[in-house]
C-alpha positions as CSV (number, residue, x, y, z in Angstrom):
1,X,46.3,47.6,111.3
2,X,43.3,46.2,112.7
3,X,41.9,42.5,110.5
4,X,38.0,42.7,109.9
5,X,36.0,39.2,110.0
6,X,34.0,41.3,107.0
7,X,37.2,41.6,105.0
8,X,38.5,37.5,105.7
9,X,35.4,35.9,104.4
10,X,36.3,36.2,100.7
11,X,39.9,34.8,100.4
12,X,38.1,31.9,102.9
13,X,35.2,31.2,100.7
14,X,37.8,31.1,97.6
15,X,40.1,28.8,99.4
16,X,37.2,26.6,100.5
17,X,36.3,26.9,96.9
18,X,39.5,26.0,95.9
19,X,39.8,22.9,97.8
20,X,36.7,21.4,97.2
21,X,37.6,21.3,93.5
22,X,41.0,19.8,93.8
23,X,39.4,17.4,96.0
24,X,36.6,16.2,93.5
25,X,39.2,16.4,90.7
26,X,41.5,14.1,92.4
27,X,38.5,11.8,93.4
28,X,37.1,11.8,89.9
29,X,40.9,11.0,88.1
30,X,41.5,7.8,90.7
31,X,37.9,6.5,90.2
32,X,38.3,6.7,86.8
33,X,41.6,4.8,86.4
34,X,43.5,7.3,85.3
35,X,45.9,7.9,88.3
36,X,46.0,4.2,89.0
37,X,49.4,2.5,88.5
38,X,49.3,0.4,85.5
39,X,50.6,-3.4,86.3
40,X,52.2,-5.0,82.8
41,X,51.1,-8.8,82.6
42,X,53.4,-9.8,80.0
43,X,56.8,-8.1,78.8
44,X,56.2,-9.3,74.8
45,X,57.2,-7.1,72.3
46,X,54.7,-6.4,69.3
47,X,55.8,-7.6,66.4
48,X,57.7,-4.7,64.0
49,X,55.2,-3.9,61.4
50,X,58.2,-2.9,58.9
51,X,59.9,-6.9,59.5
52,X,58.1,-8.0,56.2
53,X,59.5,-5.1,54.4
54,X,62.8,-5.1,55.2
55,X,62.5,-8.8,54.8
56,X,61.9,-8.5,51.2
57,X,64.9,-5.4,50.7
58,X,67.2,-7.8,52.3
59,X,66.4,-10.3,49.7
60,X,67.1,-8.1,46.6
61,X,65.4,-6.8,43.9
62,X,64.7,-10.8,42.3
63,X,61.8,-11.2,45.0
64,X,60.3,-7.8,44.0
65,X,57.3,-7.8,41.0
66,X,59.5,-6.7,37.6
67,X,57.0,-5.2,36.0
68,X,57.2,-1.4,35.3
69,X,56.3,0.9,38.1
70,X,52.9,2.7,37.8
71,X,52.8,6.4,36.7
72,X,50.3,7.5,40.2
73,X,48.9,10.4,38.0
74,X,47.7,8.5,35.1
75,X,44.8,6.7,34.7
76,X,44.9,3.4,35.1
77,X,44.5,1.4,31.9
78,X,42.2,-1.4,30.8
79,X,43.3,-4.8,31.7
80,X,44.9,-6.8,28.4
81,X,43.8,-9.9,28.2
82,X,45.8,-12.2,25.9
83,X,43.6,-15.2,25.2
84,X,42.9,-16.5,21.8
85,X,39.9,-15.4,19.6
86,X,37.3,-17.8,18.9
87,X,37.2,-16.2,15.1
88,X,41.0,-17.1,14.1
89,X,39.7,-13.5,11.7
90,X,40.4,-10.2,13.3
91,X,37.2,-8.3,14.3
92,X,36.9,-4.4,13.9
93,X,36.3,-2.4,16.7
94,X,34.8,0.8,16.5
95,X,35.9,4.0,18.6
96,X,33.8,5.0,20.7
97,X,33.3,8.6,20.2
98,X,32.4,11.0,22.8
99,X,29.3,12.9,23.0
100,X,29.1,16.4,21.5
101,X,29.6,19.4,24.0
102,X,26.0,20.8,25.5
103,X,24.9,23.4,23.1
104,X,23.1,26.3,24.7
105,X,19.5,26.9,24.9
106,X,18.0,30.0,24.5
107,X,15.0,30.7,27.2
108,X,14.2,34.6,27.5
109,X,14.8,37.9,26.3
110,X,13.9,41.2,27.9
111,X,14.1,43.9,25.1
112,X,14.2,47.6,26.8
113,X,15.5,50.8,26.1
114,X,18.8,51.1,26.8
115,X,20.4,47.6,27.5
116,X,18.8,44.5,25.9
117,X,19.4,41.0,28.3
118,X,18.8,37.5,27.4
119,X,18.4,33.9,29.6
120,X,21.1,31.2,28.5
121,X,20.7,27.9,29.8
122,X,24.0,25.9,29.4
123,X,24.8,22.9,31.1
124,X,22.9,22.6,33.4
125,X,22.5,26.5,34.7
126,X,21.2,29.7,33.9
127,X,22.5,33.1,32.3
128,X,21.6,36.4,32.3
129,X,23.5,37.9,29.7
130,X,24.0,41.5,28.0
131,X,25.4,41.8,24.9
132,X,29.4,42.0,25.1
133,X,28.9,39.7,28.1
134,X,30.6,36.8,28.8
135,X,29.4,33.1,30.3
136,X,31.1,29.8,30.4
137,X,33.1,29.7,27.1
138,X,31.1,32.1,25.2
139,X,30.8,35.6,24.3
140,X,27.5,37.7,23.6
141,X,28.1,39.8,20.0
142,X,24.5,41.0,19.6
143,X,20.9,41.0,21.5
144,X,17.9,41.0,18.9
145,X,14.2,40.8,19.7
146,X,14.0,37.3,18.5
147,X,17.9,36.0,18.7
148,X,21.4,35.7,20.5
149,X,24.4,35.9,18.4
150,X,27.2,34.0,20.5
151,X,31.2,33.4,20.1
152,X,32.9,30.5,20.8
153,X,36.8,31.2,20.4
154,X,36.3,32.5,17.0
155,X,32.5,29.8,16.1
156,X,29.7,32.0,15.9
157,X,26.8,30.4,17.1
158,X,23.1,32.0,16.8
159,X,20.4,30.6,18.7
160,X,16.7,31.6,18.2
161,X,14.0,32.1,20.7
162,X,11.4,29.1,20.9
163,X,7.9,30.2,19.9
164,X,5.1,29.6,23.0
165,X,4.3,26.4,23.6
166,X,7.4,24.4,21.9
């Protein structure tokens, strides 16, 4: 078994390779710090971020707030304040009541042949709809050439098609 120079120069071109790499690698990690032996000044121990709690368990429940714990999925209420009326007479509030839902508008209809559809626009966004469709919370009963007939868990609601320029 004769060796070739032809056949050596590969796996001596890796190895070169090879070494070169480890030997910037090595270079790069000491200039950097990161292989460098870390000399510790002082030998204090940070202070135990749980002392204050199991400061106040070891005291009992006396130096922890009595009030009722907080339900975490409730909202949180408005703050009471108990200071005395100017007016020693009470003074009725009225609920606020919230607004009514969005109603929907009626923009479009396309009457053709076979399948009649209509544009909704209901809060905020806008339906094509066929008749026995559904969108949002309603369904389409009927398609005519000048009005929607819409259901709303058993509220019929008809809406009308704007004439031009309303």
């Amino acid at each position: 078994m004769k060796i070739e120079a032809r056949s050596l120069i590969v796996p001596v071109l890796a190895a070169v390779v090879l070494v070169l790499t480890v030997q910037q690698t090595m270079s790069a990690l000491q200039a950097s710090g990161t292989w460098q032996r870390r000399i510790r000044t002082s030998r204090v121990r940070p202070e135990d971020p749980y002392s204050r709690l199991d400061g106040l368990l070891a005291n009992g429940p006396n130096t922890l707030a009595t009030t009722a714990p907080r339900n975490p999925f409730a909202y949180a209420a408005a703050p009471v304040t108990t200071t005395t009326p100017a007016h020693p007479h009470p003074v009725a509030v009225k609920p606020v009541e919230p607004p009514p839902p969005p109603q929907p508008t009626l923009t479009a209809i396309v009457w053709g042949d076979a399948d009649p559809q209509a544009t909704v626009r209901y809060d905020g966004r806008d339906y094509s709809v066929h008749q026995n469709s559904l969108f949002s919370e309603f369904r389409v009963k009927s398609i005519s050439q000048t009005q929607v007939t819409l259901d709303r868990n058993g509220e019929t609601l008809v809406l009308t098609l704007k004439p031009k320029g309303d």
